[in-house]
N, CA and C atoms of all chains as a GROMACS GRO file, in nm:
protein
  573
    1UNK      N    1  11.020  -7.909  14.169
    1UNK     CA    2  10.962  -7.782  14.126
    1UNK      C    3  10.885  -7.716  14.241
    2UNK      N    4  10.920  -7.603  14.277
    2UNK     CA    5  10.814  -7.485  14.353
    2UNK      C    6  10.750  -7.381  14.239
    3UNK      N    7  10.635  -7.397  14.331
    3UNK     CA    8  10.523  -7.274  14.281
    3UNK      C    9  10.554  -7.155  14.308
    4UNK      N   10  10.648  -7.061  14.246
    4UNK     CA   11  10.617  -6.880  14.289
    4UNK      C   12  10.540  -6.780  14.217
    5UNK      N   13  10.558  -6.659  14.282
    5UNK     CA   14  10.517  -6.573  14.243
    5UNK      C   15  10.479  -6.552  14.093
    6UNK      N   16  10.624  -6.596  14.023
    6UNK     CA   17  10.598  -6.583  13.895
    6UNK      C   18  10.542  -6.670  13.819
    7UNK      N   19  10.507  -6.779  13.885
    7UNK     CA   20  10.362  -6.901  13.804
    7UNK      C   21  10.276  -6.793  13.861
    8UNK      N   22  10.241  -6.792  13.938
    8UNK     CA   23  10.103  -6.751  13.961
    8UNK      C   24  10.080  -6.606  13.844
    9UNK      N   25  10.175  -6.557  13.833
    9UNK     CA   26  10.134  -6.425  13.737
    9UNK      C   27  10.109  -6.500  13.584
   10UNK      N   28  10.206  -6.604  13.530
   10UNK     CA   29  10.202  -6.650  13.454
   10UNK      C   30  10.036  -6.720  13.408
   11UNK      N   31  10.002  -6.777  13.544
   11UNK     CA   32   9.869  -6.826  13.505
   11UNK      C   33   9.786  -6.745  13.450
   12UNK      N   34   9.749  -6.668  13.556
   12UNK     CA   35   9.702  -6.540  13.495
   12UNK      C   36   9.709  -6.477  13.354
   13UNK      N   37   9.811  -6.459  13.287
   13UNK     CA   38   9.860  -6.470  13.126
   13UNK      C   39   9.785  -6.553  13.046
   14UNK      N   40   9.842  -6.656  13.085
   14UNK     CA   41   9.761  -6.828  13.009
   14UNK      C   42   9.620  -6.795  12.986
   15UNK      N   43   9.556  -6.765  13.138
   15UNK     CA   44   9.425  -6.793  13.124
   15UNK      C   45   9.313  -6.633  13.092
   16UNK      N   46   9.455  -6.554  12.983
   16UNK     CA   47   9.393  -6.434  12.982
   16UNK      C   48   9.293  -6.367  13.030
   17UNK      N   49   9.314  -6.343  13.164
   17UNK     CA   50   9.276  -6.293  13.259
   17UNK      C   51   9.330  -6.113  13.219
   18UNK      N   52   9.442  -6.133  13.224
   18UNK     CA   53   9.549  -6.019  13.263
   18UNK      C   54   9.661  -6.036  13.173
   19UNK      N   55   9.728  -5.885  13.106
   19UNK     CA   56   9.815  -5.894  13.014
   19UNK      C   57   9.978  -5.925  13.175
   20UNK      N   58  10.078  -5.924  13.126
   20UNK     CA   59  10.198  -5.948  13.196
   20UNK      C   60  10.183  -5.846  13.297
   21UNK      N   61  10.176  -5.709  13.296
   21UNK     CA   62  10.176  -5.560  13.384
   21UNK      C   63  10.124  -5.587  13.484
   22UNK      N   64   9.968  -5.610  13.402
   22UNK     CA   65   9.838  -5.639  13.552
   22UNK      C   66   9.826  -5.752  13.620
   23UNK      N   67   9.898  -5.880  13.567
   23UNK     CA   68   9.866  -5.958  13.640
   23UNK      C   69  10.020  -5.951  13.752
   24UNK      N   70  10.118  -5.921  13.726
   24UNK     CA   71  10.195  -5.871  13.811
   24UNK      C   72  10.111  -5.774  13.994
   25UNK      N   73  10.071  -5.699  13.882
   25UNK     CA   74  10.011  -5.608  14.025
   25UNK      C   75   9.866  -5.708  14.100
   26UNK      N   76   9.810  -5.761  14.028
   26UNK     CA   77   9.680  -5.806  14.063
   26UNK      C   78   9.731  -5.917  14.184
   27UNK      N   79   9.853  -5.988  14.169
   27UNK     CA   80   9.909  -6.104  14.268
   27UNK      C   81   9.981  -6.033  14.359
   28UNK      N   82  10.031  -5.922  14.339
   28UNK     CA   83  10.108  -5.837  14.463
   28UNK      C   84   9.968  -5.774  14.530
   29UNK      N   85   9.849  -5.783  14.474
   29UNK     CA   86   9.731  -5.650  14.561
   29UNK      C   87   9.690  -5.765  14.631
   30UNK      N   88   9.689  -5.851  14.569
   30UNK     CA   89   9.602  -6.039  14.642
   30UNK      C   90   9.651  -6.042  14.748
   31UNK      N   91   9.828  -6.048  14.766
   31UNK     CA   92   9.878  -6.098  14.890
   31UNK      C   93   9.891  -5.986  14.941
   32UNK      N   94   9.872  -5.868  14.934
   32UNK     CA   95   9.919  -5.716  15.040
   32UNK      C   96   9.775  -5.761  15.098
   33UNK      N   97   9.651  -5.745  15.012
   33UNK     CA   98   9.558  -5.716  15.114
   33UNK      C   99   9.541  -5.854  15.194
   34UNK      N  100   9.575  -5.959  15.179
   34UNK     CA  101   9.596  -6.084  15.326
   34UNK      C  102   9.675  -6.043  15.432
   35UNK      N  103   9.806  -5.973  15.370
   35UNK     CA  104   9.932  -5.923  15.510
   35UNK      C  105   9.825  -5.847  15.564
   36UNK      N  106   9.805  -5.759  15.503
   36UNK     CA  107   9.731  -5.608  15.608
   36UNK      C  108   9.598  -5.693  15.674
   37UNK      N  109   9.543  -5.740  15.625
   37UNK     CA  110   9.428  -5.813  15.740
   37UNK      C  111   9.490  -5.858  15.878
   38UNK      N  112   9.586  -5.971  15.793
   38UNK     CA  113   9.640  -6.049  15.904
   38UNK      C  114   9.731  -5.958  15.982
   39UNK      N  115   9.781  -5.856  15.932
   39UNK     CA  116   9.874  -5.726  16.059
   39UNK      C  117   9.745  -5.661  16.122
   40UNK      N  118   9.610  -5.654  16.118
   40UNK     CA  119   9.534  -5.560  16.168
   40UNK      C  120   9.451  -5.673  16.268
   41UNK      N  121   9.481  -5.840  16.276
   41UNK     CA  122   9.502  -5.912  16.366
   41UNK      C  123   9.356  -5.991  16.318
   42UNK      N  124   9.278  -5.959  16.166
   42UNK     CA  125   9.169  -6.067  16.153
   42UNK      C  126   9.220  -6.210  16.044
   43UNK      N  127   9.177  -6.308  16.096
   43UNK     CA  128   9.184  -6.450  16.049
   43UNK      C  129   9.154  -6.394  15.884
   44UNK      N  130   9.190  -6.491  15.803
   44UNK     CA  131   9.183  -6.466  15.653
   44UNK      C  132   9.159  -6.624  15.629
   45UNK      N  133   9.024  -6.660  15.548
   45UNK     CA  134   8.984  -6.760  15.529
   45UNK      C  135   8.891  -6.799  15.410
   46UNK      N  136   8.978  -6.845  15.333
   46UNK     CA  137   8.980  -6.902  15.166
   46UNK      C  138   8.935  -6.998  15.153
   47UNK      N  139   8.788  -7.006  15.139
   47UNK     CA  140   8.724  -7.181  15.106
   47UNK      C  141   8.750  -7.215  15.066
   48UNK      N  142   8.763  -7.403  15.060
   48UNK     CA  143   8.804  -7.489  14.973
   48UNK      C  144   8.957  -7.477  14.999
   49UNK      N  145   9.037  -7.355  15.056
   49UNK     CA  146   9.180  -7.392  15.107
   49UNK      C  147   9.190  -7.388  15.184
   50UNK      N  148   9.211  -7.306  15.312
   50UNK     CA  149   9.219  -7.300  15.447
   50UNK      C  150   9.189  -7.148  15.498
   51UNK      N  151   9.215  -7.187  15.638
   51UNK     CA  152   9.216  -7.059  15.695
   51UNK      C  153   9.337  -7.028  15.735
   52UNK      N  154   9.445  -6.839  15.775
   52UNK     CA  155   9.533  -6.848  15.825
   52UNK      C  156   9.465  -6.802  15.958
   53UNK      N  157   9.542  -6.786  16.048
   53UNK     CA  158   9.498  -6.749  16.166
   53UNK      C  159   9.564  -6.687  16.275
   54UNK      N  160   9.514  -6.567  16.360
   54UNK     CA  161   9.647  -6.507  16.425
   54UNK      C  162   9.633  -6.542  16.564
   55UNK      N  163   9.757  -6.576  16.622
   55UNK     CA  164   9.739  -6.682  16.725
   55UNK      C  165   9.867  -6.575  16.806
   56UNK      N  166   9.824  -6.522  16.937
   56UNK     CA  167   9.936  -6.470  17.073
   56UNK      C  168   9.962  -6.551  17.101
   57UNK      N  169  10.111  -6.527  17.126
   57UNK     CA  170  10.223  -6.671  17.192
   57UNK      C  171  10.259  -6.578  17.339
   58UNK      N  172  10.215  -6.640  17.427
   58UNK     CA  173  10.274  -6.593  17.591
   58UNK      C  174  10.464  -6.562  17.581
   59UNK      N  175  10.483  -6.530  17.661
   59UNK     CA  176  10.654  -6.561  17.671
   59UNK      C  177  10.695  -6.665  17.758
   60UNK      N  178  10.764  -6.727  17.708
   60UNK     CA  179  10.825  -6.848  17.752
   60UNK      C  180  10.997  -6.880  17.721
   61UNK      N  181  11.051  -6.965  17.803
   61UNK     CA  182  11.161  -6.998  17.834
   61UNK      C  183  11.169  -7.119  17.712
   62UNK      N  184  11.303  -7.058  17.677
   62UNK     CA  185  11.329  -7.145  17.580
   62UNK      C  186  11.480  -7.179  17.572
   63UNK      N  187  11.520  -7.280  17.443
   63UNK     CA  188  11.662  -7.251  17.457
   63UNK      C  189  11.737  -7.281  17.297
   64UNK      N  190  11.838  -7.187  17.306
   64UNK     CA  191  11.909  -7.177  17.156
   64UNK      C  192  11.967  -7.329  17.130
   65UNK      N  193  11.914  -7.386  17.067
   65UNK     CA  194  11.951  -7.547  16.997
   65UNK      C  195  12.078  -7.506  16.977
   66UNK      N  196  12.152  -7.435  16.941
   66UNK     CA  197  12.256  -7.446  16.894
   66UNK      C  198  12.377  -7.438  16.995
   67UNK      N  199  12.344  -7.367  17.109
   67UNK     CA  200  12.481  -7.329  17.209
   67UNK      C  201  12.383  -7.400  17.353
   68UNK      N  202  12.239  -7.426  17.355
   68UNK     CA  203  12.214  -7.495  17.460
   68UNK      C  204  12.130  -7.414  17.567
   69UNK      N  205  12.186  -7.283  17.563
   69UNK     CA  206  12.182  -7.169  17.573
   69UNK      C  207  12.033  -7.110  17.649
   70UNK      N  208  12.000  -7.115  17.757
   70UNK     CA  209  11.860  -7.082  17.819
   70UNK      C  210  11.853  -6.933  17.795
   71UNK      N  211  11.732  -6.926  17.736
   71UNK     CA  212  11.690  -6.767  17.730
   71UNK      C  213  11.509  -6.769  17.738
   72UNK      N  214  11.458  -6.632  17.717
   72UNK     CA  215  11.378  -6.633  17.726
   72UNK      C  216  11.250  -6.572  17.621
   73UNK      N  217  11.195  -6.628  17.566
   73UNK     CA  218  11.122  -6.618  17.421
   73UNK      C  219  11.019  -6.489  17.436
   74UNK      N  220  10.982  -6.375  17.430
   74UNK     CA  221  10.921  -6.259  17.396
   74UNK      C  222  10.770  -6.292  17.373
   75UNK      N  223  10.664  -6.226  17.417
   75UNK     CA  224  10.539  -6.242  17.398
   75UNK      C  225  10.559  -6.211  17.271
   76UNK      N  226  10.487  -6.285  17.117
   76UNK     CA  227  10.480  -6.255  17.058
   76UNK      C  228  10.343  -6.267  16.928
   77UNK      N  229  10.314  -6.239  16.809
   77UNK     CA  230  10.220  -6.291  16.724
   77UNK      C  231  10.236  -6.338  16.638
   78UNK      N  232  10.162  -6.454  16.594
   78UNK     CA  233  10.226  -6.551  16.492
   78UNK      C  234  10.074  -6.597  16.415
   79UNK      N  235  10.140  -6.628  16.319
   79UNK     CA  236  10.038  -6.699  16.203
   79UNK      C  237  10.033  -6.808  16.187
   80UNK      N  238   9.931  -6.895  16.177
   80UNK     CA  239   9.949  -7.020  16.147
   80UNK      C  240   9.828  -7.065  16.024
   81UNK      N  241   9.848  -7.150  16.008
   81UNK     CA  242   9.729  -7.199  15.886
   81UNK      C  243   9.670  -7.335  15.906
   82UNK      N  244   9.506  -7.349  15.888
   82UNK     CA  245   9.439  -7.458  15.872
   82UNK      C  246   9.414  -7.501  15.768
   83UNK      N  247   9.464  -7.658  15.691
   83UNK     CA  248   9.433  -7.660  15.571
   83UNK      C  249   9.256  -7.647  15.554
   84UNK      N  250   9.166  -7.659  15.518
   84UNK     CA  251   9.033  -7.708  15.509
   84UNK      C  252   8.991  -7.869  15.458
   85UNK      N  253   8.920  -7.947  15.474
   85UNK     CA  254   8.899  -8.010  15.453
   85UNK      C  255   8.918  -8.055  15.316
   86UNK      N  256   8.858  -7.970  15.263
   86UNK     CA  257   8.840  -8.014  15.078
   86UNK      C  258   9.008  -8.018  15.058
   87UNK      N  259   9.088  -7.942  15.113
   87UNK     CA  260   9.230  -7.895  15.040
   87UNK      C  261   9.293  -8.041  15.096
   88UNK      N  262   9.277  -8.090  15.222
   88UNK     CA  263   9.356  -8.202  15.259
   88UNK      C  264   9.275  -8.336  15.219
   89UNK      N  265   9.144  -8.370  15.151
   89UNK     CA  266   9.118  -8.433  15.096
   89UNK      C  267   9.201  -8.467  14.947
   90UNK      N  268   9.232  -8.348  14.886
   90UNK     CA  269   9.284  -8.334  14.772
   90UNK      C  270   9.409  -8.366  14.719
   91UNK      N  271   9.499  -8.365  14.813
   91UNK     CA  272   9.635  -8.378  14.853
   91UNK      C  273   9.634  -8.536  14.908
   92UNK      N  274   9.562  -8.612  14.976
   92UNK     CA  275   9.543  -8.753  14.960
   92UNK      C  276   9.488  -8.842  14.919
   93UNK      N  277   9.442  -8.783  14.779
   93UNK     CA  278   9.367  -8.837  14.681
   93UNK      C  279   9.444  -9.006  14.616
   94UNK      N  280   9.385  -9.068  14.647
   94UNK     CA  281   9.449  -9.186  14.526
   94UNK      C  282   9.464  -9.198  14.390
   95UNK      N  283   9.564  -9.204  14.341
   95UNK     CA  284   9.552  -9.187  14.211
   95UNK      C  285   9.594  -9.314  14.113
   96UNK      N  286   8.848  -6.156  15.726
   96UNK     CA  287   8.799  -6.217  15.582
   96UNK      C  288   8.779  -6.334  15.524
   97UNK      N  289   8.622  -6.307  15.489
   97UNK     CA  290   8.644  -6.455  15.359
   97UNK      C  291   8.664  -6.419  15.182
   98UNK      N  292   8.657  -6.534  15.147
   98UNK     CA  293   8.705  -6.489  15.042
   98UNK      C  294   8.608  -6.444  14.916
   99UNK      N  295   8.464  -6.398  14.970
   99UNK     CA  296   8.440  -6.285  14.882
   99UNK      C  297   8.416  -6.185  14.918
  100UNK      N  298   8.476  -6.111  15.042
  100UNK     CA  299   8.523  -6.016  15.090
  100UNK      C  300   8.673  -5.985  15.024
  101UNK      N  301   8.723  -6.109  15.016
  101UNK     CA  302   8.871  -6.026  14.924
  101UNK      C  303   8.860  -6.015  14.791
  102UNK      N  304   8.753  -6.070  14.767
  102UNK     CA  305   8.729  -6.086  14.606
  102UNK      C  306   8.657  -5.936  14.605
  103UNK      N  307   8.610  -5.861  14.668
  103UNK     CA  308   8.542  -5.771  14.665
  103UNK      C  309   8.642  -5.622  14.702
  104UNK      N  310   8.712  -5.622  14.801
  104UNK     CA  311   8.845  -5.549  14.757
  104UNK      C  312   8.967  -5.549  14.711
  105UNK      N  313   8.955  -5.624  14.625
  105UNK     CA  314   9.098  -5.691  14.530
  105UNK      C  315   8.992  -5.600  14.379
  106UNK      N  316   8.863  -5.571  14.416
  106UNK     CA  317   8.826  -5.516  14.277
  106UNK      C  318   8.769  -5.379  14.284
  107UNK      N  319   8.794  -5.348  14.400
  107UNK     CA  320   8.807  -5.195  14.436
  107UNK      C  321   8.947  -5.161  14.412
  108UNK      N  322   9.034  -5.234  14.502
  108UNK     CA  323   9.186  -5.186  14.444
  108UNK      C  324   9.251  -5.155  14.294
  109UNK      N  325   9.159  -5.280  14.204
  109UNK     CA  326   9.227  -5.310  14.157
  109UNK      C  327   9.166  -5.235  13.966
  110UNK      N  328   9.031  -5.155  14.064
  110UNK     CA  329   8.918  -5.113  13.961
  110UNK      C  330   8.906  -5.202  13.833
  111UNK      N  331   8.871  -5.315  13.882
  111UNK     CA  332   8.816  -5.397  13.818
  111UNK      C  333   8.682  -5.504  13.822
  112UNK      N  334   8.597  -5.518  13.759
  112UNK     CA  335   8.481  -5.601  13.778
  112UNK      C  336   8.489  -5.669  13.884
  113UNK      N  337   8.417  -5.654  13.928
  113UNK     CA  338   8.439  -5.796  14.079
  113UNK      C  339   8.437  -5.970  14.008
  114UNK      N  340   8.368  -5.992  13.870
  114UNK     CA  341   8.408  -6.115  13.782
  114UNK      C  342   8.563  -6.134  13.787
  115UNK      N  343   8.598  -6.049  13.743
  115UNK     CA  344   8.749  -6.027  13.743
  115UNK      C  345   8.866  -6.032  13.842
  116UNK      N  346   8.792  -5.971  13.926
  116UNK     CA  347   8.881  -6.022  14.120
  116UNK      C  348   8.842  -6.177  14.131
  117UNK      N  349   8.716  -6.204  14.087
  117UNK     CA  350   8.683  -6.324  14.114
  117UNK      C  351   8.783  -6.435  14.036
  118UNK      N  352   8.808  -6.419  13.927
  118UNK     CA  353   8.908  -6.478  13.826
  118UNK      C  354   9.006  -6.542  13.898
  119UNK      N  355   9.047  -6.400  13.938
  119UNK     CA  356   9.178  -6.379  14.015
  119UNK      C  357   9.265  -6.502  14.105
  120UNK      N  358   9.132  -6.490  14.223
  120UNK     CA  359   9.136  -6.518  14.342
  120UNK      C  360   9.148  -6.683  14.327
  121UNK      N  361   9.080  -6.713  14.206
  121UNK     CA  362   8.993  -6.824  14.197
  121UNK      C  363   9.154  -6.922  14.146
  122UNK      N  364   9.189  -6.868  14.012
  122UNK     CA  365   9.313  -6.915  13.963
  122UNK      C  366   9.475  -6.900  14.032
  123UNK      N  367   9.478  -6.800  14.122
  123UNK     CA  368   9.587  -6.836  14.255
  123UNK      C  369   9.541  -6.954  14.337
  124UNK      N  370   9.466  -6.972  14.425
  124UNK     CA  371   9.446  -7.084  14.472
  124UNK      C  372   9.416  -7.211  14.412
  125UNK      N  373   9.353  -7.219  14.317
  125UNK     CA  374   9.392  -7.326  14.221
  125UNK      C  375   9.517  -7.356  14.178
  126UNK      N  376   9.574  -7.272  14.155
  126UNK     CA  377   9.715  -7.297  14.101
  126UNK      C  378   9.788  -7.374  14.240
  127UNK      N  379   9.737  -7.293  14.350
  127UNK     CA  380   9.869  -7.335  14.473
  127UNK      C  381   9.818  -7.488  14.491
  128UNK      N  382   9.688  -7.544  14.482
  128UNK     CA  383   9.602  -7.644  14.535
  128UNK      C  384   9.707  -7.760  14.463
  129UNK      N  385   9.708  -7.681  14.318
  129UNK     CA  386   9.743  -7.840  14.210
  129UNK      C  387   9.867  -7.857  14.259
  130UNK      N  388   9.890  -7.766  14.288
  130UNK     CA  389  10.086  -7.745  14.325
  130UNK      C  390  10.115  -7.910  14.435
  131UNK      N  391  10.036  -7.834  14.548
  131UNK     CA  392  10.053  -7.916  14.672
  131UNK      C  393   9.960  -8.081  14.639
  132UNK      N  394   9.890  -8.096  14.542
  132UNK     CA  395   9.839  -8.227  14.509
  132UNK      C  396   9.929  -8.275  14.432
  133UNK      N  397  10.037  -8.206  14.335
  133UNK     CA  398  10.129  -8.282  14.277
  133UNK      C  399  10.281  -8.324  14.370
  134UNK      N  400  10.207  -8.285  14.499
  134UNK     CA  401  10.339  -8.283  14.630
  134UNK      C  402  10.446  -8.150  14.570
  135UNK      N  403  10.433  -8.049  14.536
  135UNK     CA  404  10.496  -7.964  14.529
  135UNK      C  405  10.476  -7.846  14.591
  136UNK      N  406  10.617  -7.816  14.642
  136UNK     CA  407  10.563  -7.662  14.756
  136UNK      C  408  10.572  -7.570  14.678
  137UNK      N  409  10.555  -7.438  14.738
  137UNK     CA  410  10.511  -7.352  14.725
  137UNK      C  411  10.625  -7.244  14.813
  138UNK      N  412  10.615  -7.124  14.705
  138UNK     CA  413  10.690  -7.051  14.769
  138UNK      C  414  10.671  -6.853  14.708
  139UNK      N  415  10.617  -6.822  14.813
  139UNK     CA  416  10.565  -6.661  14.779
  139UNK      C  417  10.658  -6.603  14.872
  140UNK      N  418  10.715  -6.501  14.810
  140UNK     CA  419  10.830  -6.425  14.908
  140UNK      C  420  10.795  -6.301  14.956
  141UNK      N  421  10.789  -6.313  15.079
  141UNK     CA  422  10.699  -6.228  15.194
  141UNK      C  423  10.605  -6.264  15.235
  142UNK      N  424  10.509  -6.367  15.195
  142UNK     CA  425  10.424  -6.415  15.246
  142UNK      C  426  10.379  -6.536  15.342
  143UNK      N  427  10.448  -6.625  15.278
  143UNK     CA  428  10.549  -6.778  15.347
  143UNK      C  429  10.532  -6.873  15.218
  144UNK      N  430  10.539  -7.006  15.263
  144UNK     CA  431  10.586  -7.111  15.210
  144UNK      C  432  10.491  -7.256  15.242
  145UNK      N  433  10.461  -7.337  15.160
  145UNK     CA  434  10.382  -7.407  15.173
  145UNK      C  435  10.472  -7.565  15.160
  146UNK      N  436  10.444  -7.652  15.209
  146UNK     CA  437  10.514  -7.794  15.193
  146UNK      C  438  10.426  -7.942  15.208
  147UNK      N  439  10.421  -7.989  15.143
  147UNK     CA  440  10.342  -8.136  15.169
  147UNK      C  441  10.460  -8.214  15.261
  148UNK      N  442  10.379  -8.259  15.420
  148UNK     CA  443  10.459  -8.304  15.482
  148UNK      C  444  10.365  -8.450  15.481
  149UNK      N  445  10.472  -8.580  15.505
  149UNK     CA  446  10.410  -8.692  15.502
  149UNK      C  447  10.425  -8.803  15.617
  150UNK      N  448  10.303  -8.811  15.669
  150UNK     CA  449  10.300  -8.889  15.848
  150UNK      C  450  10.256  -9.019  15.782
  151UNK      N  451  10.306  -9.124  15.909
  151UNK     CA  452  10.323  -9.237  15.880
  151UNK      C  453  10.230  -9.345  15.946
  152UNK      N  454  10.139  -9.440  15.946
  152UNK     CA  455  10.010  -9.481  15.991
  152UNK      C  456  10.050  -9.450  16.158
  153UNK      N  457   9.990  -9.421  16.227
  153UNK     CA  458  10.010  -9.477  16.368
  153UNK      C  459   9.874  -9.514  16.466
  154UNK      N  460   9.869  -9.527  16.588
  154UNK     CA  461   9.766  -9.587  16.656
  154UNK      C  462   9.735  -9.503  16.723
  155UNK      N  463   9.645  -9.441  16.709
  155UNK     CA  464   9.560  -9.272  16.820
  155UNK      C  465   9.451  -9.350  16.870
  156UNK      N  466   9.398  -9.244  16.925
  156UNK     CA  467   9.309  -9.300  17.069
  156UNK      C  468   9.210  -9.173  17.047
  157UNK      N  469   9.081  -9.186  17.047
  157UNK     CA  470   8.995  -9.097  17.060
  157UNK      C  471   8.990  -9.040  17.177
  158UNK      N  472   9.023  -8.938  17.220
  158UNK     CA  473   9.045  -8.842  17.359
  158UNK      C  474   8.936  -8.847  17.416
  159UNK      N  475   8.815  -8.865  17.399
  159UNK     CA  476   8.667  -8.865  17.434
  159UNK      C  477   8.658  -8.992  17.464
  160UNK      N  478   8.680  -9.069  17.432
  160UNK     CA  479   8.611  -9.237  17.508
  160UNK      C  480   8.772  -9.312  17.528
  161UNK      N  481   8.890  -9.284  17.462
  161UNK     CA  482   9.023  -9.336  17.549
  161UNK      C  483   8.996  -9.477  17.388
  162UNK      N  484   8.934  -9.472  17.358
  162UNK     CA  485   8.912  -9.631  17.263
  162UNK      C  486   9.036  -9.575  17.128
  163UNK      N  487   9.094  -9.677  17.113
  163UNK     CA  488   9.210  -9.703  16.985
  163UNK      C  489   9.170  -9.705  16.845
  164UNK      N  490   9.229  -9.610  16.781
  164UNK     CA  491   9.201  -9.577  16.637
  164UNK      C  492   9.313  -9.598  16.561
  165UNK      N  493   9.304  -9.673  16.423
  165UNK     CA  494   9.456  -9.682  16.360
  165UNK      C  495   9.407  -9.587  16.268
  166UNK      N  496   9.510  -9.477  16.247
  166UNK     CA  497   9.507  -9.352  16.145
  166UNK      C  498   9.613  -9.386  16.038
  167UNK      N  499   9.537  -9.428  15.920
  167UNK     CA  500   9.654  -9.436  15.824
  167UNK      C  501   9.723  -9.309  15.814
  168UNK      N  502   9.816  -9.374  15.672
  168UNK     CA  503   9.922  -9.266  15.669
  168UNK      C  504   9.818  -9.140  15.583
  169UNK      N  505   9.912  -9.026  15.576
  169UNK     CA  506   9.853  -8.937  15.519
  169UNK      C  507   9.932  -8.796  15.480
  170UNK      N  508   9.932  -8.735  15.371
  170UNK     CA  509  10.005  -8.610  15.389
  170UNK      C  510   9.913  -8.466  15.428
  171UNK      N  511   9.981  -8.344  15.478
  171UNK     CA  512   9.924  -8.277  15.534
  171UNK      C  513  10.006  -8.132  15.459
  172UNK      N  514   9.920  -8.029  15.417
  172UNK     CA  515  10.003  -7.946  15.370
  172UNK      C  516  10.044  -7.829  15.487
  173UNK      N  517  10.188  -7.833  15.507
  173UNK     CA  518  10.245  -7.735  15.635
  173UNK      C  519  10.258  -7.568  15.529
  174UNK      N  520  10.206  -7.508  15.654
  174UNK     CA  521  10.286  -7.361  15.602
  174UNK      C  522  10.372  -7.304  15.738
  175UNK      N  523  10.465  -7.247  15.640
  175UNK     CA  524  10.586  -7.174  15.722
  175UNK      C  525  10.572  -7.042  15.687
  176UNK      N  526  10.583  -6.930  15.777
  176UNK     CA  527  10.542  -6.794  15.762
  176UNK      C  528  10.640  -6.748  15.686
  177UNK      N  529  10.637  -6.632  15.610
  177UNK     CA  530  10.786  -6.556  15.517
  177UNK      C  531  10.827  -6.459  15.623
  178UNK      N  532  10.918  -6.416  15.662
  178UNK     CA  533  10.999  -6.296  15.676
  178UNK      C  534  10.915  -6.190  15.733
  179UNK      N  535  10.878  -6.101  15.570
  179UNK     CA  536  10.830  -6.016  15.614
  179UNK      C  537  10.674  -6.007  15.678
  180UNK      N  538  10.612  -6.132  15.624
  180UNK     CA  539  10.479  -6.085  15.703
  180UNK      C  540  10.447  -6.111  15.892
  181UNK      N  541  10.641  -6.214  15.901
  181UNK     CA  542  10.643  -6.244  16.059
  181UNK      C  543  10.676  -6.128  16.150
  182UNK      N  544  10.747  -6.041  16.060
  182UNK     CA  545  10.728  -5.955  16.143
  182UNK      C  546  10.701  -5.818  16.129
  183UNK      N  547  10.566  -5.824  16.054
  183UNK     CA  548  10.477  -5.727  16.062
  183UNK      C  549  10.426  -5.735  16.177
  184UNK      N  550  10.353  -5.887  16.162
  184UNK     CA  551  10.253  -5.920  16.287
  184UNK      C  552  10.334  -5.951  16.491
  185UNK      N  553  10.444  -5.964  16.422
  185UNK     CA  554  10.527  -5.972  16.565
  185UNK      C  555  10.526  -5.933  16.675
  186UNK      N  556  10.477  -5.800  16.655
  186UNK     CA  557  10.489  -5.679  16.772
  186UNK      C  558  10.342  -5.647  16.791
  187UNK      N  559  10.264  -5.714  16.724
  187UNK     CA  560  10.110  -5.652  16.724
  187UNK      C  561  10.046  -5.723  16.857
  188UNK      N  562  10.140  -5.828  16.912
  188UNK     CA  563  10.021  -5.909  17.024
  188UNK      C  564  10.006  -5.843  17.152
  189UNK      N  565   9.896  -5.892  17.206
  189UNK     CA  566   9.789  -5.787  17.296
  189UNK      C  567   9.868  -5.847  17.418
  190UNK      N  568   9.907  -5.978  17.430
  190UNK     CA  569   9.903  -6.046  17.600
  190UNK      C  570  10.084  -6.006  17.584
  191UNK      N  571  10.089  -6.002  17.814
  191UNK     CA  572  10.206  -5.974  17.807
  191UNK      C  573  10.292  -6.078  17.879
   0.00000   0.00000   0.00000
């Protein structure tokens, strides 16, 4: 089983929060306003889960795994994520 | 941002109580948390993808004194970026 979009609206339902409409929009406004932070280049950081973080990649030489193929990789920006402590405590919990 | 800065325009957007952004915010990440504690990924389209990846004990070395540490095993939750938010941010970097 994966978690999407549509659990998360669903929860929302359950925990009458939000009828079906709004909680639709309320999980699309959640994740637009993370993209647009993270496109306007600030870190986005959710206690108790992690942080994402925007990290410049230099250009570098690389090569296509598939044909072997030397080329050369584009300065570019990328996202990455830190779990937080509490979140990777949680995930190796004994049970 | 932290996150009662998004809790705080998620209820401007969303003209709703800031209790209510708070709800919000509170029961998505909960939801994704239990997800990845029941080892289950995660998957938001456009946003990325989440996965419990699982490493296996090995023998590290504290970089500061060189002295040997055995690190049990452990899982770690990976994220993989979606699509569209890779390349929003793609073209935005400063160095050349």
């Amino acid at each position: 089983m994966t978690l999407t979009k549509a659990d998360l609206v669903n929860r929302l339902t359950q925990k009458e929060i939000f009828a079906k409409a709004e909680a639709v929009r309320a999980v699309e406004t959640l994740l637009e306003i993370m993209k647009k932070k993270l496109e306007s280049g600030e870190n986005v950081l959710i206690s108790g889960f992690g942080k994402f973080t925007v990290k410049d990649k230099r250009a570098r030489r690389g090569r296509n795994p598939h044909t072997g193929e030397d080329l050369i990789l584009e300065p570019r920006r990328v996202i990455t994520f830190k779990p937080s402590g509490v979140l990777r405590d949680k995930i190796n919990q004994k049970d | 941002m932290n996150k009662s800065q998004l809790i705080e325009i998620m209820a401007q957007e969303l003209g709703v109580h800031r209790k209510v952004a708070e709800s919000v915010v509170k029961e998505v990440f909960d939801a994704m948390t239990e997800a990845l504690v029941r080892g289950e990924g995660i998957e938001i389209r456009g946003f990325g993808s989440f996965s419990v990846r699982e490493y296996r004990a090995y023998t590290g070395r504290n970089p500061k004194t060189g002295e040997k540490i055995a690190v049990k095993p452990k899982k770690l939750p990976f994220f993989k970026v979606g699509k569209e938010l890779r390349e929003r941010v793609k073209d935005k970097v400063q160095i050349k």
